[in-house]
C-alpha positions in Angstrom: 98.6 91.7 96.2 96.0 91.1 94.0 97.3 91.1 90.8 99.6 88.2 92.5 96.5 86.7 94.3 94.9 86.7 90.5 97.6 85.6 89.0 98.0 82.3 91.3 94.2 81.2 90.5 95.6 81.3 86.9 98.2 78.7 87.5 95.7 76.8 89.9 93.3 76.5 86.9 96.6 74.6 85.0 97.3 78.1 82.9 100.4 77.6 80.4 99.9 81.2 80.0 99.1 84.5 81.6 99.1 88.0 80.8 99.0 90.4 83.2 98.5 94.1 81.1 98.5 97.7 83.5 97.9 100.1 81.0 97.5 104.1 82.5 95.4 106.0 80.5 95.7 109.6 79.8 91.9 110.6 81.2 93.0 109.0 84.8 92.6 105.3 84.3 93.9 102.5 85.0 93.6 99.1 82.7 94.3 95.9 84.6 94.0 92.9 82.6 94.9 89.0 83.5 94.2 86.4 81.3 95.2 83.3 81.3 94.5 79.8 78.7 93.6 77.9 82.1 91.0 75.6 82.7 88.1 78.4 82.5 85.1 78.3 84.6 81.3 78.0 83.4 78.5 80.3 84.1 77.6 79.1 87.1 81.3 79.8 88.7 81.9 83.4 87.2 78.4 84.0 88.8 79.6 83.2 92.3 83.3 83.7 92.0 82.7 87.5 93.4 81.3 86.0 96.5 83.6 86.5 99.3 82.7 82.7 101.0 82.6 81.0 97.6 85.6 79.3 96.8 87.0 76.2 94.6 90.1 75.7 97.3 89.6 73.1 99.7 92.3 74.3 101.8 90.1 77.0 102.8 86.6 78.3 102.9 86.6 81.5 101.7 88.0 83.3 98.6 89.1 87.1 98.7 91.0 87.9 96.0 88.6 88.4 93.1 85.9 90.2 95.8 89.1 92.6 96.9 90.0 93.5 93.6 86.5 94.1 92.4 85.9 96.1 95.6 89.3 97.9 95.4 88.4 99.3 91.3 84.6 100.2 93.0 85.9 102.1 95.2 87.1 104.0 92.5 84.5 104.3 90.5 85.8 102.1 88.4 84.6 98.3 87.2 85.2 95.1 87.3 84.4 92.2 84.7 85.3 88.6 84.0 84.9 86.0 81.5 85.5 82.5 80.8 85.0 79.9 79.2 85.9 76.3 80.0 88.7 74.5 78.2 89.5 78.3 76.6 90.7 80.4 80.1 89.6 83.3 81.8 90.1 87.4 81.1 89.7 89.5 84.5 89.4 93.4 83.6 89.1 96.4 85.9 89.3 99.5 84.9 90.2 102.3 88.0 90.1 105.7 88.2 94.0 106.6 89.5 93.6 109.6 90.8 90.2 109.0 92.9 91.5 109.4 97.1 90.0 105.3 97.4 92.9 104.2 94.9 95.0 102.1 96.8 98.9 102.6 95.5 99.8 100.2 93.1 102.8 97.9 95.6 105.7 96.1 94.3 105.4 94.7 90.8 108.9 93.9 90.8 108.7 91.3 93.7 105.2 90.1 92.4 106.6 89.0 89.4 109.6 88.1 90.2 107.5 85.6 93.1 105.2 85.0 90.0 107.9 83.9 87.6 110.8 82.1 90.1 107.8 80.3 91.4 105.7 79.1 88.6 108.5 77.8 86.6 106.2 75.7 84.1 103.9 78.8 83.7 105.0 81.7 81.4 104.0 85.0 82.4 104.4 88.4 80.0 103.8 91.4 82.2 103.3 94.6 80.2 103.2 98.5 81.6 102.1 101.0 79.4 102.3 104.8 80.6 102.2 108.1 78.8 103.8 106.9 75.8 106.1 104.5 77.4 106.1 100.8 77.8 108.1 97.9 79.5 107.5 94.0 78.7 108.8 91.5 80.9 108.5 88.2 79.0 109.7 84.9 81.3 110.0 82.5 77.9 112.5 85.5 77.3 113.9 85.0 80.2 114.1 81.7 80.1 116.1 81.6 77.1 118.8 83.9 77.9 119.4 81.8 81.3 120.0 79.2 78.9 118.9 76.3 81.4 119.4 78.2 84.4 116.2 77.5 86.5 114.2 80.8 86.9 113.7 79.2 90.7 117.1 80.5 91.8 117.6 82.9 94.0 120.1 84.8 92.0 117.1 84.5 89.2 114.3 86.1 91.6 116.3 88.7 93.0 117.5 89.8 89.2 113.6 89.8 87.9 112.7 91.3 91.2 115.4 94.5 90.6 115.2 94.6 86.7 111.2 95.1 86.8 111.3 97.3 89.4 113.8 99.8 87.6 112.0 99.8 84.4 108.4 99.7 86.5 109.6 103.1 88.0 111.4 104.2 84.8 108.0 104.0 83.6 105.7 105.5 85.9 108.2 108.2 86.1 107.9 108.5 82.2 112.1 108.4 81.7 112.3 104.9 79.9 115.0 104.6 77.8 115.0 102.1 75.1 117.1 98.6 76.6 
């Protein structure tokens, strides 16, 4: 949930473009990166934006997702850091510590990106998991140009991104990727 709740403040500050990177390190930790080209946020924001009851939403008064994932990589003993600029985007990294007891699992990636991708048409996303040697890209321009004008907001679309990530997420985690 919060790499999707992270994700959606990307394409709420107008990102053309976001990169979401999970990269498992050998010595136990885990790499989460998102970065988008967005609208960015000045000094002020990032110095607030881990505040629970600061929010730029008006449809609702408080903002969890940024204070839940910094919490969450604490917890840990990992870290948390962001930067922006405005007019140049945002880079969110945390950095976790996998096999600490507070590590929450990691959920589905394949329905988060396939909820990402089928509904954020006008936003390209390139998701990439790196484990023990093995990696799996999910590019949506890709995607987009193999369905060839097929709108990525199909069902048939979601439910495809949804099952093809979630093979080659487990294929990776489970270190058996085979090159497709």
């Amino acid at each position: 949930m919060n790499i999707l709740d992270i994700a959606e403040n990307s394409v709420n500050a107008s990102a053309k473009s976001v990169s979401i990177l999970l990269d498992y390190l050998p010595d136990s930790k885990l790499i989460l990166v998102i970065e988008d080209d967005g609208i960015g946020m000045s000094q002020n924001t990032i110095d607030m934006v881990t505040d629970p009851f600061f929010t730029s939403r008006t449809s609702r008064k408080v903002g969890l997702g940024i204070p839940f994932l910094k919490m969450a990589a604490e917890m840990t003993g990992g870290s948390f850091s962001i930067k922006s600029e405005p007019g140049k985007g945002t880079v969110v990294k945390t950095e976790f510590w996998y096999e600490h007891i507070d590590m929450m699992p990691l959920g589905d990636i394949g329905s988060t990106m396939s909820a990402l991708i089928s509904g954020n048409p006008a936003t390209d996303f390139l998701f990439i998991l790196r484990s023990r040697g093995n990696e799996f890209t999910l590019d949506s321009k890709e995607i987009k140009k193999i369905l060839g004008g097929v709108s990525v907001e199909t069902a048939e679309v979601a439910v495809f991104i949804r099952e093809y990530t979630t093979e080659h997420v487990l294929n990776v985690l489970n270190n058996n990727l085979e090159n497709t």
